[in-house]
Residue frames relative to the residue before (quaternion, step in Angstrom):
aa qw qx qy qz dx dy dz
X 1.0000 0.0000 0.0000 0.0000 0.00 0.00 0.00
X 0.0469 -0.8368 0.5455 -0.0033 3.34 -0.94 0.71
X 0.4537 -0.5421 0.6002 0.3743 4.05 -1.01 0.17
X 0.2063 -0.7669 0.6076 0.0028 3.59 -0.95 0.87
X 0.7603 0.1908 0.1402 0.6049 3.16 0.79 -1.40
X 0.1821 0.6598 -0.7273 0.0505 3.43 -1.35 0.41
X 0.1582 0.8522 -0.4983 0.0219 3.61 0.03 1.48
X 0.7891 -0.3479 0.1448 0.4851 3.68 -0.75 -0.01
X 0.8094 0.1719 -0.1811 0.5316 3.01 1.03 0.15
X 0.8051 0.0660 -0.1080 0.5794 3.99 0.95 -0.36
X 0.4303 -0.7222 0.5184 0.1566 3.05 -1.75 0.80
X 0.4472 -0.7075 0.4896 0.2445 4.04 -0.46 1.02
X 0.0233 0.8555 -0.5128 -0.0681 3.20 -1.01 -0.18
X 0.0479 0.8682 -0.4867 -0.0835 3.90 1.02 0.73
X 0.4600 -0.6138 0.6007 0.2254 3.51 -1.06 1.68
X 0.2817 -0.6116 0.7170 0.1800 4.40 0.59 -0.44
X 0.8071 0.0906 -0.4190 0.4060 3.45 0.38 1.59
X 0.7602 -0.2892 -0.0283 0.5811 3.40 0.87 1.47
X 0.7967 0.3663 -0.1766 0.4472 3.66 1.12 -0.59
X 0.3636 -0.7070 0.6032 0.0631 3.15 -1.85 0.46
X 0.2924 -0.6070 0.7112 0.2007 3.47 -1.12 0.76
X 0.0337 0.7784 -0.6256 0.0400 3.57 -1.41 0.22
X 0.0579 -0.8346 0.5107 -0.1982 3.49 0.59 1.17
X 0.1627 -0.7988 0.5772 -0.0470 3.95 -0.36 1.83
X 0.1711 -0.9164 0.3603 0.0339 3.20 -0.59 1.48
X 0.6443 -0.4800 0.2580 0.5366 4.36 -0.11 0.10
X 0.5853 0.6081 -0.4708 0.2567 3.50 1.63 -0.46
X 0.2288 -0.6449 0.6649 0.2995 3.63 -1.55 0.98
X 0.2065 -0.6828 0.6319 0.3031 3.07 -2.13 -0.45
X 0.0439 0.8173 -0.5739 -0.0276 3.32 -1.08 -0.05
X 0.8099 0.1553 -0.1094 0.5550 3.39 -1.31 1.07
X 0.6207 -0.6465 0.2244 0.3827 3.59 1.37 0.01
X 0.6009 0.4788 -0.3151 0.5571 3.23 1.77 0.10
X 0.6035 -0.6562 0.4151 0.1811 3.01 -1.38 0.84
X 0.2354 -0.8249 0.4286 0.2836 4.05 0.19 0.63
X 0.7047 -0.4946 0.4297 0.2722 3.24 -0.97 0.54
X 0.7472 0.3943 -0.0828 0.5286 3.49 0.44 -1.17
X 0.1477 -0.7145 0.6755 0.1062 4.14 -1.02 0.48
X 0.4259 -0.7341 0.5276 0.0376 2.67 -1.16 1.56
X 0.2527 -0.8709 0.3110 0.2844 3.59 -0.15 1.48
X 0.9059 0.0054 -0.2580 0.3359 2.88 -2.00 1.18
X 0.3855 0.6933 -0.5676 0.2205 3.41 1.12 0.80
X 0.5631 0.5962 -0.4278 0.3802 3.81 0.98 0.32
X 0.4135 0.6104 -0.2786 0.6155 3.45 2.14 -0.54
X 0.7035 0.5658 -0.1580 0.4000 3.67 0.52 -0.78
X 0.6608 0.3808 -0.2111 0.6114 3.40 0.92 -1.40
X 0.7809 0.4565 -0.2267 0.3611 3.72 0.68 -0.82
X 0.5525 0.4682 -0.3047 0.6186 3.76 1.70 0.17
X 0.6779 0.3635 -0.3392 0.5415 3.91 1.00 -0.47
X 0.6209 0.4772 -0.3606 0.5067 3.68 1.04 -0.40
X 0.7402 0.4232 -0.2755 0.4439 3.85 0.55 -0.32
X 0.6154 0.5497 -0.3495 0.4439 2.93 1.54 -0.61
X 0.7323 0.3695 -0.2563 0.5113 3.65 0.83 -0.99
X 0.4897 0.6034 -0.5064 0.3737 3.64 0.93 0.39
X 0.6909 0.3841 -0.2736 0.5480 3.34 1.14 -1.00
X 0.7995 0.2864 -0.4392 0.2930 3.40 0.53 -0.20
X 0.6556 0.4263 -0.4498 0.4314 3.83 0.89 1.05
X 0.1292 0.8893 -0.4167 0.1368 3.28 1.34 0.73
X 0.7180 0.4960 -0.2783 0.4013 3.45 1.33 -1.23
X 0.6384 0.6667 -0.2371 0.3030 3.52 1.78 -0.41
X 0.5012 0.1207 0.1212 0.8483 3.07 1.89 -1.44
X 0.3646 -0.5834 0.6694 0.2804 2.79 -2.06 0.13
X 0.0886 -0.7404 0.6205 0.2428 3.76 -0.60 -0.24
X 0.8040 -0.4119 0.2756 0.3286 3.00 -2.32 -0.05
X 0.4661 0.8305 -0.2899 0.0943 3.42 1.01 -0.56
X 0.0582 -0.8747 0.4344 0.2070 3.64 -0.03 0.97
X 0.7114 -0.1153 0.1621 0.6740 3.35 1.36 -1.45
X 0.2516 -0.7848 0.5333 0.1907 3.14 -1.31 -0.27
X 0.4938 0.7165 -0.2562 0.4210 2.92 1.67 0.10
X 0.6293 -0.6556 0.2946 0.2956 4.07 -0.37 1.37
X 0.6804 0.6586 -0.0620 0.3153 2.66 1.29 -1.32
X 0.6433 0.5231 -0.1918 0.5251 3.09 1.40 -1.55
X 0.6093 0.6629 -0.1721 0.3996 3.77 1.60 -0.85
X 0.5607 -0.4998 0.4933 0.4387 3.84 -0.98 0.69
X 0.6804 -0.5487 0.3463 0.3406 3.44 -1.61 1.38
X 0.6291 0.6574 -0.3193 0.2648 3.90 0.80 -1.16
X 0.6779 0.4294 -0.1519 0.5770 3.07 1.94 -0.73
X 0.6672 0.4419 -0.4492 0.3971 3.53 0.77 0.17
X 0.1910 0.7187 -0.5593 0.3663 3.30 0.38 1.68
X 0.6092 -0.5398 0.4414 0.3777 3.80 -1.31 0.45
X 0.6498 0.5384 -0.3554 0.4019 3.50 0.84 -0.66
X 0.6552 0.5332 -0.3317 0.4199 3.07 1.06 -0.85
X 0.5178 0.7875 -0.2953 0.1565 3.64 0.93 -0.79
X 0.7937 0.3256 -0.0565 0.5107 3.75 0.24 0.31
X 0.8330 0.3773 -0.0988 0.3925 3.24 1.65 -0.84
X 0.6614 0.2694 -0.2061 0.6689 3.65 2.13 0.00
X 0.4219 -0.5830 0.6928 -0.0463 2.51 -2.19 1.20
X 0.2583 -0.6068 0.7359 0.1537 3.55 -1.26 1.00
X 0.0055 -0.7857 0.6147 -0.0689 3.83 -0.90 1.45
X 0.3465 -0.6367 0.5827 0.3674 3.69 -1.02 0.24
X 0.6655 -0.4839 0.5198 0.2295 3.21 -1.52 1.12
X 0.1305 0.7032 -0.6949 0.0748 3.58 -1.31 0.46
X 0.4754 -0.5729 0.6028 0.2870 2.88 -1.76 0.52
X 0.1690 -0.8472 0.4965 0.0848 3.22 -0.50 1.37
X 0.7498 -0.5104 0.3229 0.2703 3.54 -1.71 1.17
X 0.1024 -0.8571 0.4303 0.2641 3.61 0.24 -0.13
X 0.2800 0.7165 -0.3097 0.5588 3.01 1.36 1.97
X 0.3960 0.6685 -0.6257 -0.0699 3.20 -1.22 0.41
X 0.6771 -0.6439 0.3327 -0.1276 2.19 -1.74 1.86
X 0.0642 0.9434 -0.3246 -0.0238 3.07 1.23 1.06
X 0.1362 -0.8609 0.4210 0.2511 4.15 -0.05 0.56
X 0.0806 0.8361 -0.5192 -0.1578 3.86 -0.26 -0.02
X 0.4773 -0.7571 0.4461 0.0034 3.19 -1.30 1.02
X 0.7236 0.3297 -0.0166 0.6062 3.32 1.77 -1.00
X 0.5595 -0.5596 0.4862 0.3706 3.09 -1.46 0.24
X 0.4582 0.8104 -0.3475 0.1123 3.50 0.22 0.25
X 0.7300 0.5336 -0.0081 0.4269 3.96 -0.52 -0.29
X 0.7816 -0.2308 0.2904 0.5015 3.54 -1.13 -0.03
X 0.5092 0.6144 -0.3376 0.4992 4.04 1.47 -0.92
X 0.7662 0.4127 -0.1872 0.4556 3.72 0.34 -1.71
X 0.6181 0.5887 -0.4102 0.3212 3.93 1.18 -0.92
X 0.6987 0.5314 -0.2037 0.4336 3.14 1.76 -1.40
X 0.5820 0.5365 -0.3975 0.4641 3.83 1.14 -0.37
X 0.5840 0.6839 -0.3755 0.2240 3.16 0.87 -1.01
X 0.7556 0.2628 -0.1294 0.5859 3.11 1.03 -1.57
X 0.6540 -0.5583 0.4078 0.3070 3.67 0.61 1.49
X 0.4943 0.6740 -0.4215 0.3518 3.77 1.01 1.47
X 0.5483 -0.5291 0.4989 0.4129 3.60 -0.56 0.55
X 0.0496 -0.7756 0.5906 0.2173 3.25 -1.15 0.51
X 0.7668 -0.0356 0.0908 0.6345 3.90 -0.68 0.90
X 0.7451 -0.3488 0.2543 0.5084 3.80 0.33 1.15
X 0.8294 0.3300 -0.2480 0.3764 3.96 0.31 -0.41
X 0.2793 -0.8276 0.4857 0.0346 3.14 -1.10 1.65
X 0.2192 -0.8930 0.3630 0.1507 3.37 -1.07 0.46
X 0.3630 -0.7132 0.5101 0.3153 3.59 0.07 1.75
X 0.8033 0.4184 -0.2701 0.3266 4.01 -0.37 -1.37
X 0.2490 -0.7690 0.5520 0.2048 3.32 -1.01 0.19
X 0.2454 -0.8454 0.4739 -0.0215 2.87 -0.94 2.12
X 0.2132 -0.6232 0.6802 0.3217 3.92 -0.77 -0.04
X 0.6997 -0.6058 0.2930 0.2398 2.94 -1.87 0.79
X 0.7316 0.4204 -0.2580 0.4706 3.69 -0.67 0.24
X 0.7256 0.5098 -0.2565 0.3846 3.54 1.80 -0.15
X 0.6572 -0.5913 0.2897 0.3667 3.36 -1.17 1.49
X 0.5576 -0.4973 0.6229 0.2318 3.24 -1.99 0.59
X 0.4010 -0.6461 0.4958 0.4194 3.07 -1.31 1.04
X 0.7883 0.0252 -0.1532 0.5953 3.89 0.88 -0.12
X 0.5808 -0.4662 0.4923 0.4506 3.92 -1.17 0.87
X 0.0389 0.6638 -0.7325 -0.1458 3.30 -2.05 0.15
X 0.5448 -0.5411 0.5951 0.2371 2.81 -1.83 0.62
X 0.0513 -0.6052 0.7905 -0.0785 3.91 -1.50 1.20
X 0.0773 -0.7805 0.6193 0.0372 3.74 -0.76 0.73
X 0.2894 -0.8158 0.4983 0.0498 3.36 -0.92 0.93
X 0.1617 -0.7329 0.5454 0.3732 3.96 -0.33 0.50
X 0.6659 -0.5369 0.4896 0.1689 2.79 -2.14 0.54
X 0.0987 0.8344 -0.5317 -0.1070 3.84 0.17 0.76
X 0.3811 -0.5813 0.5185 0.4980 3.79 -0.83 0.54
X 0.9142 0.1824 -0.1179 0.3422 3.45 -0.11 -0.67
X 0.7095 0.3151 -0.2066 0.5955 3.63 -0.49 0.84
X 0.7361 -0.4237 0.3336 0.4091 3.49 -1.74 -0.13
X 0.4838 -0.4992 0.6492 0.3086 3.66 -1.49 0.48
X 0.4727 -0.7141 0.5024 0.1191 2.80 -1.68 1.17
X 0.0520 -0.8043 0.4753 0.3529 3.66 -0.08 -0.01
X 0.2128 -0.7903 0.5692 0.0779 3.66 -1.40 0.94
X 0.3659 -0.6591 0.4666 0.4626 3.43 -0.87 -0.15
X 0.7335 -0.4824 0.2854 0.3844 3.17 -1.49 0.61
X 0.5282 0.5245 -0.4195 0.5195 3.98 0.61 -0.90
X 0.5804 0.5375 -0.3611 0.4938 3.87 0.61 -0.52
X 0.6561 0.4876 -0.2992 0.4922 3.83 0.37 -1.31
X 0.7150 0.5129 -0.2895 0.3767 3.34 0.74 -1.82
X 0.9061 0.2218 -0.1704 0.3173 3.49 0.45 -1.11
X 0.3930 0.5466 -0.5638 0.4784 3.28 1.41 1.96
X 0.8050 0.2743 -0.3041 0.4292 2.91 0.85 -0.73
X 0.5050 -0.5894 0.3796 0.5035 3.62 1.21 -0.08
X 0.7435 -0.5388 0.2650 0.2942 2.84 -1.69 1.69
X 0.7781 0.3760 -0.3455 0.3657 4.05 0.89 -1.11
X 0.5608 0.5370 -0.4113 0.4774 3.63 0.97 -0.62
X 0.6531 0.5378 -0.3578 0.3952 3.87 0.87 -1.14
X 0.6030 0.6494 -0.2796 0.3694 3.33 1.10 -1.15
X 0.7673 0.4009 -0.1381 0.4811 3.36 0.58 -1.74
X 0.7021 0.2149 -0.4652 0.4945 3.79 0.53 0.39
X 0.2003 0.5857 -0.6010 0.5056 3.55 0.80 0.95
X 0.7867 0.4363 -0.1267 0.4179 3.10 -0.73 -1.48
X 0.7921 0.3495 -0.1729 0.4696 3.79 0.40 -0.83
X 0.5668 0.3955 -0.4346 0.5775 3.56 1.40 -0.18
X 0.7067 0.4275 -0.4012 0.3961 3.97 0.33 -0.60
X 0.5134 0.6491 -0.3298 0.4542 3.45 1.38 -0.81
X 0.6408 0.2433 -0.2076 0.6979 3.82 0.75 -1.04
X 0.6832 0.3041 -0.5084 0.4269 3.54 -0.81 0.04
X 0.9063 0.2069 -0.3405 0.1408 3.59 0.30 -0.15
X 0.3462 0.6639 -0.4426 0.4935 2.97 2.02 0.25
X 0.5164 0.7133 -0.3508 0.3186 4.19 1.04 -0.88
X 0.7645 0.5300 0.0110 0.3667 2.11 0.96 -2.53
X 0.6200 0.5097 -0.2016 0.5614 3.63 1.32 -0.12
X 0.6122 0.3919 -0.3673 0.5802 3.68 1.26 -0.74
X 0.6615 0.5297 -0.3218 0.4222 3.96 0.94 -0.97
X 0.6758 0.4623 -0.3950 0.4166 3.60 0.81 -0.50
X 0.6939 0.4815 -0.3344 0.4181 3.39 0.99 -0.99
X 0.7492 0.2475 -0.3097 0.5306 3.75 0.84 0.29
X 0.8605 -0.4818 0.0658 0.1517 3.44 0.87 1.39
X 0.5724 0.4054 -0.3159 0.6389 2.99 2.47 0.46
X 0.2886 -0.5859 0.7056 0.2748 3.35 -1.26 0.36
X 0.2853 -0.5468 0.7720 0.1539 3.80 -1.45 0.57
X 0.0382 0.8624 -0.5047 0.0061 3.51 -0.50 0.74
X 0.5269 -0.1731 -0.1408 0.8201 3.44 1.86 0.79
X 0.0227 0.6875 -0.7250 -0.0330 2.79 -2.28 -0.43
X 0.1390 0.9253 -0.3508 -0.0379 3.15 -1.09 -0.01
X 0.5824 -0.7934 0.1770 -0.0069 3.51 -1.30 1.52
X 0.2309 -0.8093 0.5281 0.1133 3.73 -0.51 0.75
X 0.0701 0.8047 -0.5876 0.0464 3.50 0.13 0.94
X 0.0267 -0.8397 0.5422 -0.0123 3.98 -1.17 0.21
X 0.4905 -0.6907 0.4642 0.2586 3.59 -0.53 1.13
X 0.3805 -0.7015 0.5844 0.1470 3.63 -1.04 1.77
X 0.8450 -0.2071 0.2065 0.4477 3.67 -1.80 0.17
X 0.7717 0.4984 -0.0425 0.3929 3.86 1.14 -1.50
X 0.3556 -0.7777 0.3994 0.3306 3.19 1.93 -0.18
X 0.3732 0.5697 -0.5622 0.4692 3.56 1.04 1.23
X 0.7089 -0.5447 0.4088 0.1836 2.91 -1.86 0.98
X 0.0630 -0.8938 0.4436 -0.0167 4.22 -0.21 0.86
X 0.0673 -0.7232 0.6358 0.2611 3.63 0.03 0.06
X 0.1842 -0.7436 0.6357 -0.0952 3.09 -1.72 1.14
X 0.6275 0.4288 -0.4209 0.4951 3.93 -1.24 -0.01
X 0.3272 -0.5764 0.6079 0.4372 2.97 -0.87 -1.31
X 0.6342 -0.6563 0.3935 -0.1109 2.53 -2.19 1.67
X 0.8383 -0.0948 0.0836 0.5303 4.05 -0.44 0.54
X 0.4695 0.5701 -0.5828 0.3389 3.57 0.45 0.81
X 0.6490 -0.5875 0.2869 0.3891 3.30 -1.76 0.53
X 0.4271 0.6303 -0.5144 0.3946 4.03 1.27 0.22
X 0.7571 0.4185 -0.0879 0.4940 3.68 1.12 -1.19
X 0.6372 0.3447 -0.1704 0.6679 4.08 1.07 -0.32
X 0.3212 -0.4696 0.7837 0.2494 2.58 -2.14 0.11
X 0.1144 0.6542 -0.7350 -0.1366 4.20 -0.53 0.53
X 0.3089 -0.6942 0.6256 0.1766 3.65 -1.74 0.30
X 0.5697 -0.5280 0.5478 0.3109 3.65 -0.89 -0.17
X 0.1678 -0.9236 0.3153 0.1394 3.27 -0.22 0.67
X 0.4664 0.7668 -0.1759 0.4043 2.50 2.24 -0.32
X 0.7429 0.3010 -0.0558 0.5952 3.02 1.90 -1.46
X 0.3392 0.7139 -0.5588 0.2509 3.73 1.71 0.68
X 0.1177 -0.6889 0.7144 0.0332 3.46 -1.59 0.54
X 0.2542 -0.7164 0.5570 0.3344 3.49 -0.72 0.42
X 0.8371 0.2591 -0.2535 0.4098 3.89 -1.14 0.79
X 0.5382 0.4242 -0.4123 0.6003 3.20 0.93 1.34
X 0.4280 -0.6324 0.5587 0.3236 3.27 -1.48 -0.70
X 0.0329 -0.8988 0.4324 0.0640 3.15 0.13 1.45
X 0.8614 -0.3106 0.2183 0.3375 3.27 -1.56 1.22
X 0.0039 -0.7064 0.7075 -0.0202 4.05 -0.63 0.74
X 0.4756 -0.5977 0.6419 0.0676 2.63 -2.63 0.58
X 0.5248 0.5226 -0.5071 0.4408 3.25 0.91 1.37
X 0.7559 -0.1711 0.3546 0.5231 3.90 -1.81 -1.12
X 0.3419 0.7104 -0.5832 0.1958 3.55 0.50 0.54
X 0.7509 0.3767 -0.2650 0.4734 3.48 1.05 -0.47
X 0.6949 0.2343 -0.4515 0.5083 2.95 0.87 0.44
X 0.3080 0.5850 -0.5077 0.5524 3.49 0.52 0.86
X 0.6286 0.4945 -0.2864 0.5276 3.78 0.37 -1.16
X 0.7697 0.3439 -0.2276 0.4873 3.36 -0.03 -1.47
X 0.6036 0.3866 -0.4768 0.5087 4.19 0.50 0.09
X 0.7254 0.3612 -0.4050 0.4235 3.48 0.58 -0.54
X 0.2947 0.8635 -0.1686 0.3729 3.50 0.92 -0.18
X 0.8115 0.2062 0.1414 0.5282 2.56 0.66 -2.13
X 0.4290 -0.6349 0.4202 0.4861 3.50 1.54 -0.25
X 0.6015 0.6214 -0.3623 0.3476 3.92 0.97 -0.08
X 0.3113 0.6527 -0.6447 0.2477 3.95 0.70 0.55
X 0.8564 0.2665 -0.0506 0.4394 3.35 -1.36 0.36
X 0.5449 0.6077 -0.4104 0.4067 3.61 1.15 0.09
X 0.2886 -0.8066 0.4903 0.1607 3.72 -0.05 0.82
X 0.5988 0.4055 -0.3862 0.5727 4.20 1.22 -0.60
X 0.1624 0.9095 -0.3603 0.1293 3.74 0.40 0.49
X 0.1448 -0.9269 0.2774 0.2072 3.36 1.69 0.69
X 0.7528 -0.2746 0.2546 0.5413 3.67 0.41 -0.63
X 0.4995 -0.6662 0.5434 0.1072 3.50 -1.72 1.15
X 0.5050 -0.5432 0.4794 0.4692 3.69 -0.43 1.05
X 0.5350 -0.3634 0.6006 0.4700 3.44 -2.37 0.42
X 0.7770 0.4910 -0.2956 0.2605 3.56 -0.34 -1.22
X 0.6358 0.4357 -0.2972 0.5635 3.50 1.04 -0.26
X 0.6490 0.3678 -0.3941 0.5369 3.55 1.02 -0.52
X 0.7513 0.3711 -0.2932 0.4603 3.99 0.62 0.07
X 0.4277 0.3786 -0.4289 0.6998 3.51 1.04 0.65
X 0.7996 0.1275 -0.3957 0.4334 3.84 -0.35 0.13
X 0.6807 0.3545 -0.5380 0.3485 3.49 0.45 0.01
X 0.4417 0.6065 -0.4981 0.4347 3.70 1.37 0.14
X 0.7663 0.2903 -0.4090 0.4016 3.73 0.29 -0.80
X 0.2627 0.7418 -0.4252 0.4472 3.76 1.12 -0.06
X 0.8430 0.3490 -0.1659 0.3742 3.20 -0.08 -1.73
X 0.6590 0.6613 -0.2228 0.2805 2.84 1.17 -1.22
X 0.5024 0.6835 -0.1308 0.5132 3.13 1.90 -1.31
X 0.6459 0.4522 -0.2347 0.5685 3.72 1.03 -0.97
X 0.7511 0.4472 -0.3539 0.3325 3.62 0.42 -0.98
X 0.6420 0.6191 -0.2827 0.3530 3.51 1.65 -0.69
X 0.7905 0.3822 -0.1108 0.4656 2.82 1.24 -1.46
X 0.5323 0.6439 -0.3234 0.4443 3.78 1.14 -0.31
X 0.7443 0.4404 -0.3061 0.3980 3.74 0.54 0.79
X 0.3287 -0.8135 0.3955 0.2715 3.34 -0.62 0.25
C-alpha cells in the first residue's frame, strides 16, 4: 500500500491490487491555499453526501464504490479517526476531464453573455438575468492539468479526443445525474446550480463515475428559500470563509496563521446543514 495523492483536500491510498482507499479530511481550501485551521467534520460531511448520491445514481452510471465499511478496509484504517471519512473504491483509468454541468445563469457563464459572447461553444437566443435557470443544463468540460489551473473547453473538443461515442455517453450521464439530484436537492430546499464530474473507464472499458460527486467542495448548491433571480444568491459552501479572507485582506496569502473559532463553526454549521437536507430519501 502506498500514499498516491495527498490533495487539498484528500489523501489516496492504492491497495496495488485494483483498489484504493480514499479517506476525506477537515482540510478547507481557498483561493488555492490550503488554511491552516480544519474545519470540523467537514471531511465526515463531504464523504456521507458523496456516498450518499453514489448510491442514489447507481441505475444511471456505475461508480467506483466498493464499501464504506472499516472493516471491509486494510487494518491501518480501522481506526476511529478513520470512521466516517474513507471509502474502499475500485481503481480506474481516469478521464482526464472534468465534466463540469451548469444549470444557471451564473459565473464566468453570465460574464461571457453579458458582453453578447458564446460561452465554451454555446449560444444564447433568450435573454437571461443573472442567477436565472437554463431553459436546459449544459455540459462545459474542463481539462485536467497536473499543475496549475484546468483549462476550460467546449464539449465538441472533449468529444473529438476522446471520440464522438465515449464523448457522447458521459454527456448523457452527467445531465442524467445532475438532473435526477437536481430534483431530489430542490425538493429538500437546495438548488444545485452547477457542478461537476470525474468519471473513468473500469477493467471492461465501461463508463464509472469516480472522485466524489455533488457536494458543496465540487458544486455550487444555493438556498432556495433565499434564491432571487439577479443577484447572487446565498450558497452552501466556503463562501464564508472565503468572505472573511477577503475581508481581512488575506485571499491567496499562503503565511496565513489561523481561521477565527467562529468562522470555523459557522461553516462547518452550513456544511452540516447541507448533509442533513440532502442525505435522505
Amino acid at each position: 500500500m502506498k500514499k498516491i495523492i495527498s490533495g487539498k483536500v484528500r489523501e489516496v491510498y492504492d491497495l496495488e491490487d485494483g483498489r484504493m482507499v480514499i479517506v476525506t479530511t477537515d482540510r478547507i481550501s481557498a483561493f488555492d491555499v490550503i488554511l491552516p485551521t480544519m474545519i470540523t467534520d467537514k471531511g465526515k460531511v463531504l464523504n456521507a453526501l458523496a456516498n450518499f448520491w453514489f448510491d442514489y445514481t447507481k441505475d444511471i452510471v456505475k461508480n467506483h464504490m466498493i464499501s464504506s465499511d472499516l472493516k471491509d478496509m486494510p487494518a491501518e484504517f480501522q481506526k476511529p479517526e478513520f470512521e466516517g471519512r474513507t471509502i474502499l473504491v475500485k481503481k480506474l483509468k481516469m478521464i482526464p476531464y472534468e465534466v463540469i454541468v451548469r444549470g444557471y445563469m451564473f459565473g464566468s457563464m453570465y460574464e461571457a453573455y453579458k458582453k453578447g459572447e458564446p460561452f465554451l461553444g454555446h449560444k444564447f437566443d433568450k435573454e437571461y438575468k443573472q442567477a436565472e435557470k437554463l431553459d436546459e443544463p449544459i455540459v462545459t468540460p474542463s481539462t485536467k492539468a497536473a499543475e496549475g489551473h484546468d483549462i476550460n473547453v467546449t464539449l465538441q473538443y472533449m468529444k473529438d479526443d476522446l471520440g464522438e461515442e465515449l464523448g457522447t455517453k458521459i454527456e448523457q450521464a452527467a445531465l442524467a445525474i445532475y438532473k435526477k439530484c437536481y430534483e431530489h436537492a430542490k425538493a429538500n430546499g437546495i438548488i444545485i446550480a452547477d457542478t461537476k464530474f470525474e468519471f473513468g473507464l473500469d477493467e471492461n472499458g465501461d463508463l464509472v463515475l469516480g472522485d466524489e460527486v455533488l457536494t458543496p467542495d465540487s458544486s455550487r448548491f444555493w438556498d432556495a428559500s433565499k434564491y432571487e433571480v439577479g443577484g447572487s444568491p446565498a450558497s452552501y459552501d466556503k463562501q464564508f470563509v472565503r468572505d472573511w479572507l477577503k475581508e481581512h485582506n488575506l485571499a491567496g496569502d499562503p503565511n496565513i496563521k489561523e481561521i477565527p473559532a467562529d468562522v470555523v463553526a459557522k461553516t462547518a454549521a452550513i456544511y452540516k446543514e447541507c448533509q442533513t437536507r440532502i442525505c435522505h430519501k
